[in-house]
N, C-alpha and C positions, 0 to 999 in steps of 0.2 A: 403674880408671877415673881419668883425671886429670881436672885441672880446668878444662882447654880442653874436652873432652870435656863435661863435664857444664853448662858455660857452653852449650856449643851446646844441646845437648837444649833447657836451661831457657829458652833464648832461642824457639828452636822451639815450645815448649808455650805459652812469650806469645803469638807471632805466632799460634797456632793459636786460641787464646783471644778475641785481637782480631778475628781475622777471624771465629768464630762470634757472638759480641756486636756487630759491624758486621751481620751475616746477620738476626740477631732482631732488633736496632733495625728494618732495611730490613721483614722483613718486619712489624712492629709496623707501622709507617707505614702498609704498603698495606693494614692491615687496620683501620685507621680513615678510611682514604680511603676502602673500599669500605663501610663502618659511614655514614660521611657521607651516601656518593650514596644508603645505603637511604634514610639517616634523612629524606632531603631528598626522596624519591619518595614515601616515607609521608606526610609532610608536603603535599607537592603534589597526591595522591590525596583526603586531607581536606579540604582545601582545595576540590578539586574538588566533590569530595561535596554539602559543602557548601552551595557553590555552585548545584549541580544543585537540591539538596532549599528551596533558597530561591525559584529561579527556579520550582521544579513550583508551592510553592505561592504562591507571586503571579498564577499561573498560574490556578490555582486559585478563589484569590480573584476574578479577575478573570470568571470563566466564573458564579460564584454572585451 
């Protein structure tokens, strides 16, 4: 094997390198993007909850 030959290979196994570490940052990303929109649905859902269970009982109050 000379060592054009094995420049190439070594070059190839970076590129191969970089583009699976470009693949997991990417999918990293969309999996705290999707972590987000829960956290923000959960968030929005208690919030509502909330809401709801304040309005029953002024609700409440209001009938007693």
């Amino acid at each position: 094997m000379d060592i054009s030959s094995t420049y190439q290979k070594e070059k190839k196994y970076r590129e191969l390198v970089q583009f699976i570490n470009n693949e997991l940052e990417y999918i990293d990303f969309q999996l705290s993007l999707q972590l987000n929109s829960k956290n923000d649905l959960i968030r929005l859902s208690n919030s509502d909850l909330e809401s709801l269970l304040i309005d029953s009982n002024q609700d409440k109050k209001m009938i007693h």
